[in-house]
C-alpha positions as CSV (number, residue, x, y, z in Angstrom):
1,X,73.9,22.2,-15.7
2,X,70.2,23.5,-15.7
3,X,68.7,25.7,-18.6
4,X,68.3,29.7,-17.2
5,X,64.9,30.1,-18.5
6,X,64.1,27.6,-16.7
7,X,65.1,29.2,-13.3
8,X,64.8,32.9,-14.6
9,X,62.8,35.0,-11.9
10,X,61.7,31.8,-10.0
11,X,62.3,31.0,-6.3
12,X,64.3,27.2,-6.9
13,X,63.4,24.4,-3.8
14,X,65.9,21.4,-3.6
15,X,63.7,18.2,-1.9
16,X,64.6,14.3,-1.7
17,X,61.8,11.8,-2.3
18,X,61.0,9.0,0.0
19,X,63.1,6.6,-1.7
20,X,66.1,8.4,-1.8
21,X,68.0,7.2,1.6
22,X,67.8,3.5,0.0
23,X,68.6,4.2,-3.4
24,X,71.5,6.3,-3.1
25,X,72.9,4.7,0.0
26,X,75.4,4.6,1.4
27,X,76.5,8.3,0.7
28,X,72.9,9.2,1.6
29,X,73.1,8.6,5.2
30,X,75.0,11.9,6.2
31,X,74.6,14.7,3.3
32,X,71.2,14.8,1.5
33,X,71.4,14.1,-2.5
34,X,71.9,17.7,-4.1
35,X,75.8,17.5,-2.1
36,X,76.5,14.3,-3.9
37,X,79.5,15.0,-6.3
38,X,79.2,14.3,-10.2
39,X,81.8,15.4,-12.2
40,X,83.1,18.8,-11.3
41,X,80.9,19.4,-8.6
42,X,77.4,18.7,-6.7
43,X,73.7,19.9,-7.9
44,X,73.9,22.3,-5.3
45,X,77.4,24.0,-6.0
46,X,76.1,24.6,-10.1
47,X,73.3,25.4,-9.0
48,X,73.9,29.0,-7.0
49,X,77.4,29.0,-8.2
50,X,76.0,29.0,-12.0
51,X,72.7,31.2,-11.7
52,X,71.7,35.0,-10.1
53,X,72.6,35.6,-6.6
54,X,69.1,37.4,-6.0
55,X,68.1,33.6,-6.7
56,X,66.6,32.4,-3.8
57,X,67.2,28.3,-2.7
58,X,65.6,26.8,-0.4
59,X,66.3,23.3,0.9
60,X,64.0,20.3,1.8
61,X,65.7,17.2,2.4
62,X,65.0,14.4,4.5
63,X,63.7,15.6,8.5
64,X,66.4,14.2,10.2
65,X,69.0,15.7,7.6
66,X,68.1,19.5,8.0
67,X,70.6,20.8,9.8
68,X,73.5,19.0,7.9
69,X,72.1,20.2,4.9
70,X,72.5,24.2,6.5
71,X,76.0,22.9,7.5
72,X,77.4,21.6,4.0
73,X,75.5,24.6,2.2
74,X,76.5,27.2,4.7
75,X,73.7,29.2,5.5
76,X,69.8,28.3,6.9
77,X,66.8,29.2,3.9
78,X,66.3,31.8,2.3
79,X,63.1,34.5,2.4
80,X,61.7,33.4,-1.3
81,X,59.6,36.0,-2.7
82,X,56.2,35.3,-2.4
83,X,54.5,36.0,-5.5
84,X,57.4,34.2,-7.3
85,X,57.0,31.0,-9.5
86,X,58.8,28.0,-7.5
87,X,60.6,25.4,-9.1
88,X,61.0,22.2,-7.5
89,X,64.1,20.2,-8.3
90,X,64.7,16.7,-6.6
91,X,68.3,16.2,-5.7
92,X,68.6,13.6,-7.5
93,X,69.0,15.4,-10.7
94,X,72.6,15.5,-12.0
95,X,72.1,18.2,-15.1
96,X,69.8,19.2,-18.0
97,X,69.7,20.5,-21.1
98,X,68.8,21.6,-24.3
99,X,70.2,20.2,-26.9
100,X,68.5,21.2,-29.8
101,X,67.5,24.6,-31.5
102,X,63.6,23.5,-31.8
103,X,63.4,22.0,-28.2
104,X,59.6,21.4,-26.8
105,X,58.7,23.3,-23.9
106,X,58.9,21.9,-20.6
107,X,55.6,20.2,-19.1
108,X,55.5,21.5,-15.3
109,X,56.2,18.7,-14.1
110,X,58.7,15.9,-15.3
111,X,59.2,12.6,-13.9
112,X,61.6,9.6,-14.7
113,X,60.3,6.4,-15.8
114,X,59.5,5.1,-12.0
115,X,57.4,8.1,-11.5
116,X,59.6,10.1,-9.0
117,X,59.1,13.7,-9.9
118,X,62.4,15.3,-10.9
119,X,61.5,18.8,-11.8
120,X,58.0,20.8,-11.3
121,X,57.1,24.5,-11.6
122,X,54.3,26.0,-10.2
123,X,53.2,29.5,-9.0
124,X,53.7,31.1,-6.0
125,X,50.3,30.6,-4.3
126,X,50.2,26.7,-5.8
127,X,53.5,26.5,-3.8
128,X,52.6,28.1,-0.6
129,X,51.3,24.4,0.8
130,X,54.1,22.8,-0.5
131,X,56.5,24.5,1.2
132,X,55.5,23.8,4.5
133,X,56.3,20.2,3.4
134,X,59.7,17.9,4.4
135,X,61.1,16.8,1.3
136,X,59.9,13.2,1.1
137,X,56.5,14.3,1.4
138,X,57.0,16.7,-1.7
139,X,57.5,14.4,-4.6
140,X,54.6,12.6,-3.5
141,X,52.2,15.3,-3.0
142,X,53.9,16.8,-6.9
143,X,52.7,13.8,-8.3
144,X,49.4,13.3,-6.7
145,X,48.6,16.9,-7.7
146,X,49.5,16.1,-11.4
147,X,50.5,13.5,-13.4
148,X,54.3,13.8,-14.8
149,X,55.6,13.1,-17.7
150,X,58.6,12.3,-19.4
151,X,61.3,14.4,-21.2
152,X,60.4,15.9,-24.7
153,X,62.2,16.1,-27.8
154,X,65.5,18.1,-28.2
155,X,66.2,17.7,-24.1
156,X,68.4,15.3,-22.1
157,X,69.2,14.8,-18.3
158,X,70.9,13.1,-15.9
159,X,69.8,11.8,-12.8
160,X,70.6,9.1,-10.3
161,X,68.0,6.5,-10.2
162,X,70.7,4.4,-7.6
163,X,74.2,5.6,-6.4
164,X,75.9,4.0,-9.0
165,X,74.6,6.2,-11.6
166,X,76.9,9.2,-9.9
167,X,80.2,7.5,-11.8
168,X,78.3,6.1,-14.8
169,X,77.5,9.6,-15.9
170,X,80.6,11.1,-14.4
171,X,82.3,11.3,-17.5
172,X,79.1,12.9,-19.9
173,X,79.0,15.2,-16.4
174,X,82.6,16.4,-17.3
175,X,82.8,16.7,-20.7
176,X,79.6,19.0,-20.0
177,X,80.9,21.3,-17.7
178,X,84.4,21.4,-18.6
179,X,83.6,21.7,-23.0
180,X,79.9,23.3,-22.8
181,X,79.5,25.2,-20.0
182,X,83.5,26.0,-19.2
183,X,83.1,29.8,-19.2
184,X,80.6,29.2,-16.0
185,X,82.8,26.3,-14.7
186,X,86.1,28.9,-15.1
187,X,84.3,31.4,-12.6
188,X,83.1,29.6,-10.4
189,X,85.7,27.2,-9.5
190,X,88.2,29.5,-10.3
191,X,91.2,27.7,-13.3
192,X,92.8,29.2,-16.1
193,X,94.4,27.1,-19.4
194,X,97.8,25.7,-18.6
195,X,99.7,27.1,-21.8
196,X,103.2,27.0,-20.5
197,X,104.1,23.6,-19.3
198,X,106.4,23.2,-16.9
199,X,109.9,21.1,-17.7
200,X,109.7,17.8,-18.5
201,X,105.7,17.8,-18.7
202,X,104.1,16.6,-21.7
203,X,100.6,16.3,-23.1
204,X,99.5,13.6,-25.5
205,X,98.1,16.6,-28.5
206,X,99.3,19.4,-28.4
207,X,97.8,20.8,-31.6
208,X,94.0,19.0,-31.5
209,X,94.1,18.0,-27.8
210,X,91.4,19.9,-25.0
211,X,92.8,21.6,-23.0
212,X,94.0,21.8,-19.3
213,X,93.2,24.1,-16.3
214,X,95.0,24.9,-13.5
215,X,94.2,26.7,-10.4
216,X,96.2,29.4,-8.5
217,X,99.0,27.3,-6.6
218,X,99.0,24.2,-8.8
219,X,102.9,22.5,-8.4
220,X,103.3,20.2,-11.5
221,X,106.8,18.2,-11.4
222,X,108.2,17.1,-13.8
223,X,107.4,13.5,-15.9
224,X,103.3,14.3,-15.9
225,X,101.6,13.1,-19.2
226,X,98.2,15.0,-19.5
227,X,96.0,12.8,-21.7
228,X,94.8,15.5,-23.2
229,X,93.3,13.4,-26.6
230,X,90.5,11.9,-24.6
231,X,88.9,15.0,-23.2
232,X,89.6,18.1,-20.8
233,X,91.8,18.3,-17.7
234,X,91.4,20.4,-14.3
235,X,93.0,20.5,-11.4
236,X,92.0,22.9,-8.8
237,X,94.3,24.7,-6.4
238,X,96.7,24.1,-4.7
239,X,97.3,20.7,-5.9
240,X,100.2,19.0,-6.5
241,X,101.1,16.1,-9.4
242,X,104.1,14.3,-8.5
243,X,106.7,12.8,-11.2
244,X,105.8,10.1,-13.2
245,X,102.2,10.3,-13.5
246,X,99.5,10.1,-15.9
247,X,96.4,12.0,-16.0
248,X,93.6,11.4,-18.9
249,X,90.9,13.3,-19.3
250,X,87.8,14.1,-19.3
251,X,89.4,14.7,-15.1
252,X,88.0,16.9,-12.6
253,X,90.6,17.0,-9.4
254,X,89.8,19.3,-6.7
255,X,91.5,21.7,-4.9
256,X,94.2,20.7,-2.2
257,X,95.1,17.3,-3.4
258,X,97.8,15.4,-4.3
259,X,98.2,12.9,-6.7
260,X,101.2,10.8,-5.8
261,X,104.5,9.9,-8.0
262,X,103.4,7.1,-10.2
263,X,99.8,7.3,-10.4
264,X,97.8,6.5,-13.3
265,X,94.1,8.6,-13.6
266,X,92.1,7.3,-16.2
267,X,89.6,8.8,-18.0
268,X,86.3,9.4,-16.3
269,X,87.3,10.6,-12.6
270,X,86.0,13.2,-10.5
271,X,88.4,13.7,-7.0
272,X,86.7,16.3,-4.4
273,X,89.5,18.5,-2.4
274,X,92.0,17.3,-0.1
275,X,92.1,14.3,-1.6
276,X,95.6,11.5,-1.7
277,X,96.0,9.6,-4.6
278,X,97.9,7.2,-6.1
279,X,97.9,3.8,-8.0
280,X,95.7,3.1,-10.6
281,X,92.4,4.7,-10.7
282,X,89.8,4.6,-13.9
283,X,86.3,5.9,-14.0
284,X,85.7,6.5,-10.3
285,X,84.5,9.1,-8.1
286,X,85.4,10.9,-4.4
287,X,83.8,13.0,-2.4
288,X,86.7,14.7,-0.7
289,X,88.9,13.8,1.9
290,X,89.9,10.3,0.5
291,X,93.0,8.8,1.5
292,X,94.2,6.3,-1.1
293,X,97.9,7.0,-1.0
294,X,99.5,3.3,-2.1
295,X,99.1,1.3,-5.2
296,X,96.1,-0.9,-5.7
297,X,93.2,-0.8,-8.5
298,X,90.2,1.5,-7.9
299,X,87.4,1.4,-11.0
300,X,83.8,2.0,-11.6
301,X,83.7,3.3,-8.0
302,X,81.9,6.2,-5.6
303,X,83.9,7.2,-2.1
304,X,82.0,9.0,0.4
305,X,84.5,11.5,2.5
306,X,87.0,10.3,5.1
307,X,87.7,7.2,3.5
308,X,91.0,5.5,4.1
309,X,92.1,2.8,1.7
310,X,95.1,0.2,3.1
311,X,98.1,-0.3,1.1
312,X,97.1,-2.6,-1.9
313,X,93.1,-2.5,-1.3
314,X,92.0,-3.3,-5.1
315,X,88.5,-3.5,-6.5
316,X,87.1,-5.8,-9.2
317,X,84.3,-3.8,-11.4
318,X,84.1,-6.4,-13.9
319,X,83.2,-10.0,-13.7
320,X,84.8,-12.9,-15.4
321,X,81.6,-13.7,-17.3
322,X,81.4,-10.3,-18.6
323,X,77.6,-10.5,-17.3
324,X,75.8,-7.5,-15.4
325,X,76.8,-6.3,-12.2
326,X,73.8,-7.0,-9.4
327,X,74.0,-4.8,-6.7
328,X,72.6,-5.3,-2.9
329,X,70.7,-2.4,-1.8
330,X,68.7,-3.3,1.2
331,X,67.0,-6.5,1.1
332,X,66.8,-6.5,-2.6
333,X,69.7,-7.4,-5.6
334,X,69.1,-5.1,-8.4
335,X,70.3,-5.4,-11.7
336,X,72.5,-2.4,-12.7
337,X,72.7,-3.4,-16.7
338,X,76.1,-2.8,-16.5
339,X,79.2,-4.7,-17.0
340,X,81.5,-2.4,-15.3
341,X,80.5,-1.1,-11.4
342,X,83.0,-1.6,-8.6
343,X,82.8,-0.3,-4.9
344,X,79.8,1.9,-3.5
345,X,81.9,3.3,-0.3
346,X,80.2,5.2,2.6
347,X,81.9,7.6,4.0
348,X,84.7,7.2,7.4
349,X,85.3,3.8,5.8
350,X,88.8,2.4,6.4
351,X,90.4,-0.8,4.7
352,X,93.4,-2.8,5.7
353,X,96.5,-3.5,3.6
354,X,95.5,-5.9,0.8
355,X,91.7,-5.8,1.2
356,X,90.1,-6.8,-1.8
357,X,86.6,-5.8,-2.8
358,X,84.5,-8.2,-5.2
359,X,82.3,-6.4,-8.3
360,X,79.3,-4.4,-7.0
361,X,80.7,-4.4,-3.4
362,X,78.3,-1.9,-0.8
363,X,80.2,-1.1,2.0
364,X,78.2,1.0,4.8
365,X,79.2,4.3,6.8
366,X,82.3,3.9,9.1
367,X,83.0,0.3,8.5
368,X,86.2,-1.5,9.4
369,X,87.9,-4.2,6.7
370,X,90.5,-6.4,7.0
371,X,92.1,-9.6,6.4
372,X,93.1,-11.9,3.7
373,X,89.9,-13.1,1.0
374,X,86.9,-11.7,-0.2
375,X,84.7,-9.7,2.2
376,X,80.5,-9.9,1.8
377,X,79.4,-8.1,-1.0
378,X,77.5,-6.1,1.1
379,X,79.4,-4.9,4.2
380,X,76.7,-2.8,6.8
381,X,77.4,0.4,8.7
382,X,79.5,0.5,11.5
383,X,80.9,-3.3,10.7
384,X,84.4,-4.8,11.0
385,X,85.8,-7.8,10.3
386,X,86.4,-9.5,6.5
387,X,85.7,-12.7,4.9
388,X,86.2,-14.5,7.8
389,X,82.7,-12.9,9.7
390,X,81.5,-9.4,10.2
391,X,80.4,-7.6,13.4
392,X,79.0,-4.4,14.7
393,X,82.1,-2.2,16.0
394,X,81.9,0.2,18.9
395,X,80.6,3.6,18.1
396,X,82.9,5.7,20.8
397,X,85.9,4.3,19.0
398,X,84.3,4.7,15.6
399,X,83.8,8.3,16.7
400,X,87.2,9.3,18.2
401,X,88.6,7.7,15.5
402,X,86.3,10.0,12.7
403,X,87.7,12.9,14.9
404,X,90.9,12.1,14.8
405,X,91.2,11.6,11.0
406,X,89.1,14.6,10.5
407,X,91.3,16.8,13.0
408,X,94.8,15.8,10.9
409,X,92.9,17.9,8.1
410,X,92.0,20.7,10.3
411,X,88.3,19.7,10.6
412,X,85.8,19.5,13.2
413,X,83.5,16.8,13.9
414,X,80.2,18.8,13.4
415,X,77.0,18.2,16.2
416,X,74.9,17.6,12.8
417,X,77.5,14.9,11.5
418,X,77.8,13.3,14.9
419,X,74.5,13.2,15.7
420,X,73.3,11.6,11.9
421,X,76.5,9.0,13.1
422,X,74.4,7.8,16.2
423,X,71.0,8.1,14.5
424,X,72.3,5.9,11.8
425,X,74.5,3.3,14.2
426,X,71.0,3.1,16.4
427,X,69.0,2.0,13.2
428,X,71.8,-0.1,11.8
429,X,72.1,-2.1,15.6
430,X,68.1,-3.1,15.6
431,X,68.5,-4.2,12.4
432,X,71.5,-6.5,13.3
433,X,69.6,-7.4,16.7
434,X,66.1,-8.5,14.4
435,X,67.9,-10.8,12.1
């Protein structure tokens, strides 16, 4: 996902800039942006997973974020070497590359076209003040320092500029990691090609097709098409496909799901591990730990973890006028510029049978919907209730709840997580009471 010269004997820092919680909420309220999944994985995962393990990465996310980001990463930082060159990398980049023979060199320091600083190098002694820095203060200092500029000739990247950007370049994500860089992807998520298909399988070309990968302890029954004409196929380990299903790639699904009898997985999806699927799902994204285990429509969308969708709960990502999706992030409607965007869904979300979520929905961290009708567009933290009215739940049973879903999947509740749940109920409640 990243060029290695451009990490090659450097010390690599991962930092959020200060407008990251707003623009890439609501799955920004408890991970920072570098564990945000796009296609087959997050920036951080690539990242070490992809590049020398005498590498050192460090992490500067948000203050109050710290120590989930040691928890999802699974160590504290790293002793960098001092006389190293330090490369900078905000979190919300999603890959890079290049793409031609004759490609310009980097400038050190490249910025998208609102000025946030996405990648800067600089030396070891440049980078000694920096690092003393929380990650929303780097970006700004990186650009006050020097003036960015944009990508040359013969490169191209990815990056979120809002959360919806995660599933509209999901699928060039894929096709990346699973065509381009597969021999990386192959050992460090651990697949090898399916070549023997089980009875009764069948793939769509079997002669010009891409192919499909399957980790150790995948259980394919029989009456699975792989859509294998449209682009590559990987399921991780563990997983099992159920009769009667379709799966078209370019399709990332993770390790420890299951995909239930029936479903239809359209081109375009990423699904993080432990994941229950079924219905029809096209062009969307999870985290992990998603629980949508009935029929219904799910399209154009991003699930934060611990999500629980109701029998029936369907999406619209495409409105009757065929005009751009506008999407509610804080007090201002922005835009997107595309036709097709569906739910933004924060994570410990749960919806009741038959909920139905209108194009460009936002719905925030552990809300509760239900009942017949459209809901708000924008649903905040913590809130239950449907089209009828909305109002703050009760964050004890919000909590024993998030344990108890979490415990069925033999997961803790962390400190870190619980106490970024308060933090962000506290904040959500003085908002509510200053209306």
């Amino acid at each position: 996902m990243l060029p290695e010269p451009l990490l090659t004997g450097c010390n690599v820092v991962l930092f959020e800039d200060e407008r990251t919680a707003q623009e890439l909420f609501p799955l920004s309220v408890l991970r920072p942006s570098w564990e945000i999944r796009c296609g087959a994985g997050c920036l951080r995962q690539w990242l070490i997973g992809m590049n020398s393990p005498s590498m050192s990465v460090l992490f500067r996310p948000r203050t109050e974020l710290t120590a989930m980001a040691e928890q999802l990463a699974g160590r504290e930082d790293e002793s960098p070497d001092p006389d190293a060159d330090v490369v900078f990398i905000n979190g919300r980049l999603i890959g890079l590359w290049n793409i031609t023979q004759h490609a310009a060199e980097l400038p050190v320091t490249v910025t998208d076209q609102d000025g946030r600083v996405l990648i800067a190098r600089r030396t070891g002694a440049e980078a000694r003040r920096l690092l003393a820095l929380p990650g929303n203060e780097l970006g700004e200092t990186l650009v006050q320092k020097q003036t960015g500029m944009g990508l040359p000739d013969g490169w191209t990247m990815l990056h979120a500029r809002y959360i919806w950007d995660y599933m509209r370049h999901n699928t060039q994500a894929l096709e990346r990691q699973l065509i381009t860089e597969i021999k990386a992807a192959s050992e460090m998520l651990g697949a090898h090609t399916l070549r023997d298909l089980p009875g009764g399988a069948h793939v769509t070309d079997r002669t010009a097709g891409h192919p499909v990968y399957v980790g150790a302890g995948v259980k394919i029954m029989p009456g699975v098409v792989f859509g294998n004409h449209a682009g590559p196929i990987w399921i991780g380990g563990r997983t099992e496909i159920e009769p009667h299903t379709y799966l078209e790639g370019p399709l990332y699904i993770g390790r420890d799901c299951r995909v239930k009898m029936g479903t239809r997985l359209y081109h375009g999806c990423a699904l993080g591990p432990h994941c229950r699927v079924a219905g029809e799902i096209s062009a969307s994204v999870m985290q992990g730990y998603v629980n949508k285990q009935h029929d219904g429509f799910l399209g154009n969308s991003i699930l934060g973890q611990w999500v629980n969708l109701g029998a029936d709960t369907v999406t619209s990502n495409l409105k009757n006028d065929y005009s751009h999706v506008k999407v509610r992030l804080g007090d201002t409607r922005l835009d997107t510029g595309d036709q097709f965007i569906g739910l933004m869904c924060g994570d410990h979300v749960k919806t009741g049978i038959n909920t139905m979520f209108n194009t460009g929905t936002v719905t925030g961290v552990a809300a509760n919907v239900y009942g017949g009708g459209y809901p708000p567009r924008y649903i905040n933290s913590f809130s239950w209730g449907g089209a009828e009215g909305m109002k703050l739940g009760d964050l004890d049973r919000t909590l024993h709840a998030a344990r108890f879903a979490m415990q069925r999947r033999g997961v803790e509740l962390s400190t870190a997580e619980e106490e970024l749940l308060r933090r962000h109920f506290t904040e959500t409640s003085n908002q509510e009471r200053s209306k």
